[in-house]
C-alpha positions as CSV (number, residue, x, y, z in Angstrom):
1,X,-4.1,-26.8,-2.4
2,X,-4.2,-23.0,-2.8
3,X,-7.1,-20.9,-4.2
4,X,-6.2,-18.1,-6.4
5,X,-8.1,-15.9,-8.5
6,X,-7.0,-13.5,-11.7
7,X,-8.7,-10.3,-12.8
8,X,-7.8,-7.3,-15.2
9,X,-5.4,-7.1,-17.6
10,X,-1.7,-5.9,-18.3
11,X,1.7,-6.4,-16.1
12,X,1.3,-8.8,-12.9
13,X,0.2,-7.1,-10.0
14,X,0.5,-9.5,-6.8
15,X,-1.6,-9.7,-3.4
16,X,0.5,-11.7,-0.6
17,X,-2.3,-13.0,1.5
18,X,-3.8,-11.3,3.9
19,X,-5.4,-12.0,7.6
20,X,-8.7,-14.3,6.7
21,X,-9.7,-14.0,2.7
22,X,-12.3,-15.7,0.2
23,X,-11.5,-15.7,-2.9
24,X,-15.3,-15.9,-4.1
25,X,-17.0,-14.7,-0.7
26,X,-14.8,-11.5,-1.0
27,X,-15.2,-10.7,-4.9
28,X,-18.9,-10.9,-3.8
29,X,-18.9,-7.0,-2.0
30,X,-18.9,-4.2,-3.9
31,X,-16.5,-2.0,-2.1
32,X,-14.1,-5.2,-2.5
33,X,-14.8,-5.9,-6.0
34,X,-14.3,-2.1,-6.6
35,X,-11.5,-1.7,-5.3
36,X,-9.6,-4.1,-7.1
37,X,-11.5,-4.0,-10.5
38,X,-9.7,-0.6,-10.9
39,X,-6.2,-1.8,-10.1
40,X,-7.4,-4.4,-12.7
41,X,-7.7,-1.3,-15.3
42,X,-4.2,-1.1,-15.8
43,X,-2.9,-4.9,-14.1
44,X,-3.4,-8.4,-14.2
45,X,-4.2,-8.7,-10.2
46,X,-3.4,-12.2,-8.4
47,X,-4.8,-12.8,-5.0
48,X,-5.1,-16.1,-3.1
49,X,-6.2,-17.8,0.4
50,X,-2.8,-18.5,2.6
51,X,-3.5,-22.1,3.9
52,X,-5.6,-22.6,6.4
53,X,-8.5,-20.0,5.1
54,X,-10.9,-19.1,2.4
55,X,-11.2,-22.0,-0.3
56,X,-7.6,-23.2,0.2
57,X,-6.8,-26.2,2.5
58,X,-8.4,-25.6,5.5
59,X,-5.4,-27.7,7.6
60,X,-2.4,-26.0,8.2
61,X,0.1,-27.1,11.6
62,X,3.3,-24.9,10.0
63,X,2.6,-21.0,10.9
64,X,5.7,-19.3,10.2
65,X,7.2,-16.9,7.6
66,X,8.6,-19.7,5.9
67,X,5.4,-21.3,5.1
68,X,3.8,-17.6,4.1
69,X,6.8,-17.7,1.6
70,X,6.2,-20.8,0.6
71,X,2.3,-19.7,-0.2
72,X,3.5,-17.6,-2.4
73,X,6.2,-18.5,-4.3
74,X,3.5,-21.6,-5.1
75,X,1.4,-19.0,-6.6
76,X,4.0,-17.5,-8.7
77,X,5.6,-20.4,-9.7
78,X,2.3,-21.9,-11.1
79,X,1.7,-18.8,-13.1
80,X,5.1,-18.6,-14.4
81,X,5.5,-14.9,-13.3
82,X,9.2,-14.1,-14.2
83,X,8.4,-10.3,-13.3
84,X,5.9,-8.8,-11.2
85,X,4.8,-6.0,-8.4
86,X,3.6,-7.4,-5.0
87,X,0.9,-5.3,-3.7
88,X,0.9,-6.1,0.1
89,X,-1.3,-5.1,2.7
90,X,-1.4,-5.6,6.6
91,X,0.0,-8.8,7.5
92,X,0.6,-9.9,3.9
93,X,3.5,-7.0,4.3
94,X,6.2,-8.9,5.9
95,X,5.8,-11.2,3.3
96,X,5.7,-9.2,0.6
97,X,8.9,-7.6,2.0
98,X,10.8,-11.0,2.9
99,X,9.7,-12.1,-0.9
100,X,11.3,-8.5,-2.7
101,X,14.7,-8.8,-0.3
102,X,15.3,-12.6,-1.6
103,X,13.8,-12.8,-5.4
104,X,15.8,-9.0,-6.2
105,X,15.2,-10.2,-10.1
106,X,11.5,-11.0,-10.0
107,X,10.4,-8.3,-8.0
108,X,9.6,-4.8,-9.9
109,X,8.1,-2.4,-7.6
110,X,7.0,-3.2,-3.9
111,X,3.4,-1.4,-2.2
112,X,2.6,-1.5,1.3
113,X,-0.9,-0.6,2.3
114,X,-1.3,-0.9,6.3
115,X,1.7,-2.2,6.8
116,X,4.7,-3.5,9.3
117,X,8.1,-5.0,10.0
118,X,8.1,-6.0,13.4
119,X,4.4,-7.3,14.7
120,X,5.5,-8.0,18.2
121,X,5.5,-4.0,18.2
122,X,1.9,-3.5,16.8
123,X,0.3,-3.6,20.9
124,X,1.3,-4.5,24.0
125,X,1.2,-8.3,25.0
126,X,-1.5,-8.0,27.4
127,X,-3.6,-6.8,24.1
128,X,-2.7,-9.4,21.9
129,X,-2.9,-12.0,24.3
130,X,-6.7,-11.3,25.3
131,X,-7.5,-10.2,21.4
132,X,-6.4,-13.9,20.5
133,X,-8.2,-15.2,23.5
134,X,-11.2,-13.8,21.9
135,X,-10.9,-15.1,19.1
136,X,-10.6,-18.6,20.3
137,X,-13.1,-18.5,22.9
138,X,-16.2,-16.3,21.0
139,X,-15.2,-16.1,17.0
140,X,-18.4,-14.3,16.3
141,X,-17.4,-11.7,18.9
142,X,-14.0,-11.7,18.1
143,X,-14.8,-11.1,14.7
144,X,-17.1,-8.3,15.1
145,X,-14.2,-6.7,17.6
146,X,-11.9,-6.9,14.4
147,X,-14.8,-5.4,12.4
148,X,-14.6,-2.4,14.9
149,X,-10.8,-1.9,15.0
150,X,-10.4,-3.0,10.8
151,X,-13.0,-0.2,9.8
152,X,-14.3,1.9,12.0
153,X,-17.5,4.2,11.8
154,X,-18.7,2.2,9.0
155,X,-22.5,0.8,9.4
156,X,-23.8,-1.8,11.2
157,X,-25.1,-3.4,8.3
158,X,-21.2,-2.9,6.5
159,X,-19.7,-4.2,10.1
160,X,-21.8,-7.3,10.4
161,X,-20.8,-8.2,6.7
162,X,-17.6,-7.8,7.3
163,X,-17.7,-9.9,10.5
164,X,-19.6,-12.6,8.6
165,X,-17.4,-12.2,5.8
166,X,-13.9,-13.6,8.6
167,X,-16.5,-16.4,10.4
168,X,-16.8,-17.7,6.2
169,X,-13.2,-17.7,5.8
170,X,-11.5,-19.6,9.0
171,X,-12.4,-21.1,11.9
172,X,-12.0,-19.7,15.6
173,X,-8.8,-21.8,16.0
174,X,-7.3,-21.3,13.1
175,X,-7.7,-17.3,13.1
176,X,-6.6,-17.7,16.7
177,X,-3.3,-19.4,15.6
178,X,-3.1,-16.8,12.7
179,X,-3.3,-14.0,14.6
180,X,-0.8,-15.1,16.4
181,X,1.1,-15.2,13.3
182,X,0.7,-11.6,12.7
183,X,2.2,-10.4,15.3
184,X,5.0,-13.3,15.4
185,X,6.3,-11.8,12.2
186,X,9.3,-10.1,11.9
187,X,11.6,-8.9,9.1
188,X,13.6,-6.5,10.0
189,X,16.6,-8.5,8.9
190,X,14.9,-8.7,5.6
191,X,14.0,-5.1,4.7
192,X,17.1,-3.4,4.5
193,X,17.8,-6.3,1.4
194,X,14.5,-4.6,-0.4
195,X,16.1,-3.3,-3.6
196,X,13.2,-2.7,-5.8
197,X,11.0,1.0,-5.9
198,X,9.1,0.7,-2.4
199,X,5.9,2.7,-1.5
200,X,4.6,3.2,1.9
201,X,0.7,4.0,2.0
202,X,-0.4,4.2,5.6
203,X,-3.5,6.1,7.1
204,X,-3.0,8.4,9.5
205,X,-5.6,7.3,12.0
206,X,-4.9,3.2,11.4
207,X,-6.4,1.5,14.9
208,X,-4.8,-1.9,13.5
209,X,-1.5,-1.2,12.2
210,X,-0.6,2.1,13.9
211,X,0.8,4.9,11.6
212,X,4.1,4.7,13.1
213,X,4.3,1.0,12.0
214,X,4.3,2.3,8.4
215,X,6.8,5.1,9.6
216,X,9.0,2.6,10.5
217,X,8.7,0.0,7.6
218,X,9.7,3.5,5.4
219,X,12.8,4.1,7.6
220,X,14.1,0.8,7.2
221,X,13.8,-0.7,3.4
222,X,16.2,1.9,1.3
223,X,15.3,4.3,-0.3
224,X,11.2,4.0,0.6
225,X,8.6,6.5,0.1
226,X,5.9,7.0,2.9
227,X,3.4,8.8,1.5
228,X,0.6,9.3,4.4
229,X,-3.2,9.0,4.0
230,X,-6.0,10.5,5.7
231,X,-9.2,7.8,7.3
232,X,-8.6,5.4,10.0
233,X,-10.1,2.5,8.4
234,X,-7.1,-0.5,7.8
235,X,-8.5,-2.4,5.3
236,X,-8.0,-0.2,2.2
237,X,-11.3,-0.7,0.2
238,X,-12.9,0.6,3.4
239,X,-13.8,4.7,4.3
240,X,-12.0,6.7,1.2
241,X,-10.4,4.2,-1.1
242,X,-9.9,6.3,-4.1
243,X,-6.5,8.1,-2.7
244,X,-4.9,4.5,-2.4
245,X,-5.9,3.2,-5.6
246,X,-4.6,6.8,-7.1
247,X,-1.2,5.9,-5.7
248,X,-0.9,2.7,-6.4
249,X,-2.0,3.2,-9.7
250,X,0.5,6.5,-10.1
251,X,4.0,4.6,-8.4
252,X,3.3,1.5,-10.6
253,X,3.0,3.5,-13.4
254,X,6.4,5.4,-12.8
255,X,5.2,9.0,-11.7
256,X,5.3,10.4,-8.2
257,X,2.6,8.3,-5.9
258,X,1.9,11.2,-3.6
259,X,1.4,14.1,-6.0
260,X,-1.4,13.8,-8.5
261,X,-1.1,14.3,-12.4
262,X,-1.2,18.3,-13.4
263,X,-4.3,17.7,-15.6
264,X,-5.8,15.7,-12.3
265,X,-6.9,19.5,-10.7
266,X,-7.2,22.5,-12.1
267,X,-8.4,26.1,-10.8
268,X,-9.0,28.0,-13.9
269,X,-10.4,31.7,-14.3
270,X,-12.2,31.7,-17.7
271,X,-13.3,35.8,-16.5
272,X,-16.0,36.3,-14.2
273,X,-16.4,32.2,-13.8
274,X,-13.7,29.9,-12.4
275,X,-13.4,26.2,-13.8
276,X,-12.8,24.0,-11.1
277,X,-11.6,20.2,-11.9
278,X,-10.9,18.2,-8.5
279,X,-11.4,14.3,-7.9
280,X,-12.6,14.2,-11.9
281,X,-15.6,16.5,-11.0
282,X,-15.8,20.0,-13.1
283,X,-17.3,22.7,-11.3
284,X,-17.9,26.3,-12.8
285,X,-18.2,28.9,-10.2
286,X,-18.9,32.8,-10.5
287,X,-16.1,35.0,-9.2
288,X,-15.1,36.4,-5.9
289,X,-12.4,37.6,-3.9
290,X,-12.0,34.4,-1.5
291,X,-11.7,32.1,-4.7
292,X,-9.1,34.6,-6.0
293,X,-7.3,33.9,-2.4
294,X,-7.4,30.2,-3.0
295,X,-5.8,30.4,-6.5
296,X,-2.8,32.0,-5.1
297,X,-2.3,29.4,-2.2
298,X,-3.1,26.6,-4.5
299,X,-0.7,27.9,-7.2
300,X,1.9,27.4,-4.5
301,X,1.4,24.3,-1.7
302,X,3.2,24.4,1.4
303,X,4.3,28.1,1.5
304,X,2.9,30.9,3.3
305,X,1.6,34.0,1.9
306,X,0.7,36.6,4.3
307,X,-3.0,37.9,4.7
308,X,-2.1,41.8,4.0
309,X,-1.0,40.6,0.3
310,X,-4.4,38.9,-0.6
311,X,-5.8,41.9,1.2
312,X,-6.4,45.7,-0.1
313,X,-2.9,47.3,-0.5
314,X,-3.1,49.7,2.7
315,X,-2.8,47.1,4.8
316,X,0.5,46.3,3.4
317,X,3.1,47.0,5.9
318,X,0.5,47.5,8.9
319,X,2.0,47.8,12.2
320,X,1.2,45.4,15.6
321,X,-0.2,46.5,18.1
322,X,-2.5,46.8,21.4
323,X,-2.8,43.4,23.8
324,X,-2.4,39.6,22.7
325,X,-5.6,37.9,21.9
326,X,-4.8,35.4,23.8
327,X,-1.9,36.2,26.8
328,X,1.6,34.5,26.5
329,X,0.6,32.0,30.0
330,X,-2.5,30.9,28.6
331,X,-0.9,30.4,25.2
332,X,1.6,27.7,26.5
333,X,-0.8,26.0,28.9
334,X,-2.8,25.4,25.8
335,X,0.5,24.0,23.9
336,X,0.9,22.2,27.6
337,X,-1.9,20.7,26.9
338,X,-2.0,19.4,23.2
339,X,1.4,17.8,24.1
340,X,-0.5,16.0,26.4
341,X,-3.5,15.5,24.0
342,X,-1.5,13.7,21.8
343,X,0.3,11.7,24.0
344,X,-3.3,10.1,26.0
345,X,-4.3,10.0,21.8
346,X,-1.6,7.3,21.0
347,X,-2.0,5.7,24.3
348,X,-5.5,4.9,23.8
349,X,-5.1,4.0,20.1
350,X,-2.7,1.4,21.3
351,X,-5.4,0.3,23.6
352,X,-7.6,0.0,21.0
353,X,-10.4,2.2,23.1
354,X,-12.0,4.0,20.3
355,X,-14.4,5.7,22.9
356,X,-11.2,7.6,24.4
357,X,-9.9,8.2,21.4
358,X,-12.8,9.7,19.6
359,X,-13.0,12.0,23.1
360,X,-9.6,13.2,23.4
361,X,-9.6,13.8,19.6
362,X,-12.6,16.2,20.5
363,X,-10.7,17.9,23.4
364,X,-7.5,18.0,21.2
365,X,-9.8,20.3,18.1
366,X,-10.9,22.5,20.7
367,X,-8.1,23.2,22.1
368,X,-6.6,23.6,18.5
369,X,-9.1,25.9,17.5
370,X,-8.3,28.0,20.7
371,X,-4.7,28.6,19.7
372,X,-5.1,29.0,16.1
373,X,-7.5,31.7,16.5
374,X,-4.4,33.4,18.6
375,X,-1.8,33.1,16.8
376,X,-0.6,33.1,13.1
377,X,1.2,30.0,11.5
378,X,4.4,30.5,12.8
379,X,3.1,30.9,16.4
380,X,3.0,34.6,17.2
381,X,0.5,35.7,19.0
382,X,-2.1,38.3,17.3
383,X,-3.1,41.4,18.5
384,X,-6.1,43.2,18.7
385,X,-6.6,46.3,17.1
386,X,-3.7,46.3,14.3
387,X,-4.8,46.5,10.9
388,X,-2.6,43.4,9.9
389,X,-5.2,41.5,12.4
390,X,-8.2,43.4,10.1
391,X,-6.4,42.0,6.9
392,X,-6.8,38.2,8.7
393,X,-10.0,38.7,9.2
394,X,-11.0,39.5,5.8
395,X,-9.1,37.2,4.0
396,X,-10.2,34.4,6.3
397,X,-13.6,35.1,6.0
398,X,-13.4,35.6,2.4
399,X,-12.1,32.6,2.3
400,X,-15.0,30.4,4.7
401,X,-17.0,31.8,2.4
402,X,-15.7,30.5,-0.8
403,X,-14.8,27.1,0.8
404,X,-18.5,27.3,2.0
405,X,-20.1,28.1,-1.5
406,X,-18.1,25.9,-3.0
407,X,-19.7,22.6,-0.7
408,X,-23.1,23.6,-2.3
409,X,-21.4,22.8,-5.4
410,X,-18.6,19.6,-4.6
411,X,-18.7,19.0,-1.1
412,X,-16.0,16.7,-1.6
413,X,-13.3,19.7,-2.5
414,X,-14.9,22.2,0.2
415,X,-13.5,19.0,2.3
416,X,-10.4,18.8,1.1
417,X,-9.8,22.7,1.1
418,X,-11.1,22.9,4.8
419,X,-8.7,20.1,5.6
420,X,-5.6,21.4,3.7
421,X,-6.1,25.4,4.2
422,X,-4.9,27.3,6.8
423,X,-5.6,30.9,7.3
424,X,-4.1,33.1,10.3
425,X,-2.0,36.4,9.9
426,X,0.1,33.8,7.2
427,X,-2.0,31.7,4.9
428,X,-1.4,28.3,3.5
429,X,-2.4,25.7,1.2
430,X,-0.7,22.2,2.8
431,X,-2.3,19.0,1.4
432,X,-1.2,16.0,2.8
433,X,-0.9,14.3,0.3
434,X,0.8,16.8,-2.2
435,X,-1.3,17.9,-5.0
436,X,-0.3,19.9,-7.6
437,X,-2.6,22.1,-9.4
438,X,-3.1,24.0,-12.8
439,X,-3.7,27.2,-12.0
């Protein structure tokens, strides 16, 4: 027997199962029930419990992709689904890929969220091994472990929910034996038969499912979009969920999932006051040069402009010179060392050692800072002294500034701008994901 549960209305919308899941237990939390009440908006969404978990049989001896199939192609045959999308997320991936590269005519459009192809790649066996051992020996502390590495920085109160919330839905042998699963599967045979629209959604920072996972799911299955999110929290109703649902919502629909609708942001002058629409907020904010800098970046994403143009006019054409702000030996130790930085970074993500991670990540933005404050974006050094260096230090600060009175207004844009602004002798508006603006 196989729970399932249906919400929301219009064309099928499809979870494979996922690690441990109630269907009533889960529907329960808010940031759950939120998350896919608004993919309800627009779809009929179908999740279940695989076998072995949540309210479907509890005994399961058969734990291979065959029997995830199975699991749902039960589902789908019971609801006589001729067409639908499959919305799959973590470990419910590989069989949401396996199910699009052998049912070519039921499948319409394929989402991974978290994703992977090969879980023998996701960490190294000594990892998994003693992760699983966890689990079997101490479920309540192997379940708050998987709390920490699911969704970090969230509460205690959230992470001792969400702990509770896997110790409702299996027992310690059977989420021993399924994760064990997870990282048994492997469909890279399968992907490369994928034929329907594929989307990508992976989080930069994912401590489960590394990013490169999701890189390599994208390589594989033609024709894929990866579209890259920011958070590190795996499970997508966790940390910033809105992004996700915006994509989903957008590639099911038929537009673009990584660049949001014109009318979805807008940086208006309406004279002395600029309208400012971001993450369906409307702002009105009086005039000033540094939001005048910002319309021109955001009226064209990803190129550089260079300061002297947003500046006055006689710094146009200025000419270099006097001594590096930072020398040229210093410069490269501190490139030396990012290149390290980020090699330690992946080394202790794969270890799982948030502690290091959160450390080296510290080290790395110092270090960061240290070089972008000597050199512009295509990594000359500046000088001191030269008035193009004046006309970066005007516009950047005219620029902190706006950003700055703009988080007394919406924090969450002065965010976003912060993240996706770079000033330097050659400014630049690069949001990852693209987003298009009126301007």
């Amino acid at each position: 027997m196989i729970a399932y549960a249906v919400a929301g209305a219009g064309p099928p919308l499809v979870c494979p199962a996922w690690w441990v899941s109630h269907v009533e237990h889960d529907w329960e939390r808010p940031r759950f029930r939120g998350f896919f009440a608004a993919l309800g908006s627009r779809h009929t969404v179908v999740r279940y419990d695989r076998v072995g978990a949540g309210l479907s049989d509890r005994e399961r001896c058969d734990f291979t992709l065959e029997a995830e199939l199975a699991d749902l192609d039960a589902v789908v045959r019971h609801l006589r689904l001729e067409r639908l999308a499959l919305l799959a997320q973590s470990c419910g991936a590989p069989t949401g890929i396996a199910y699009a590269a052998r049912h070519p005519d039921a499948v319409t459009h394929l989402v991974l969220c978290g994703g992977y192809v090969n879980g023998g790649a996701l960490a190294s066996p000594d990892m998994k091994a003693a992760l699983i051992a966890l689990v079997r020996a101490s479920w309540g502390v192997g379940a708050k472990a998987l709390a920490d590495i699911f969704a970090p920085g969230i509460s205690v109160e959230e992470a001792n929910d969400l702990a509770a919330e896997q110790l409702a839905s299996a027992t310690a042998e059977m989420a021993a034996r399924l994760l064990q699963l997870t990282y048994d599967l492997d469909v890279r045979e399968d992907a490369p038969k994928v034929r329907c629209p594929t989307v990508v959604l992976h989080r930069a920072r994912d401590r489960a499912v590394p990013f490169e996972a999701g890189r390599q799911a994208a390589a594989v299955i033609p024709s894929a979009e990866l579209v890259p999110l920011d958070g590190n929290a795996h499970i997508p109703w966790y940390g910033d969920a809105r992004p996700t649902i915006d994509a989903v919502l957008r590639f099911l629909g038929g537009a673009s999932p990584g660049v949001a609708p014109d009318d979805g942001a807008a940086f208006l002058r309406r004279g002395d006051v600029w309208e400012i629409v971001y993450a369906r907020r409307t702002v009105l904010v009086k005039d000033s040069k540094g939001l005048r800098d910002l319309a021109v970046l955001l009226a064209s994403p990803g190129e550089e402009v260079e300061a002297a143009r947003l500046a006055v006019g006689c710094l146009l054409g200025a000419r270099a010179g006097a001594d590096p702000v930072l020398d040229r030996t210093a410069l490269k130790g501190c490139r030396r060392r990012l290149a390290e930085l980020d090699r330690l970074v992946d080394e202790a993500d794969a270890n799982h050692d948030a502690g290091r991670v959160d450390a080296l990540g510290a080290e790395r933005e110092a270090v960061l800072r240290e070089v972008r404050a000597a050199t512009g974006l295509g990594g000359r050094s500046r000088r001191l002294g030269d008035t193009g260096e004046r006309g970066r230090k005007a516009v950047s600060g005219r620029i902190r500034r706006a950003i700055a009175g703009l988080r007394a207004v919406h924090p969450e844009l002065a965010d976003h701008l912060e993240r996706s602004v770079a000033t330097g002798l050659r400014c630049a508006y690069a949001p990852r994901p693209p987003l298009a603006w009126r301007t």
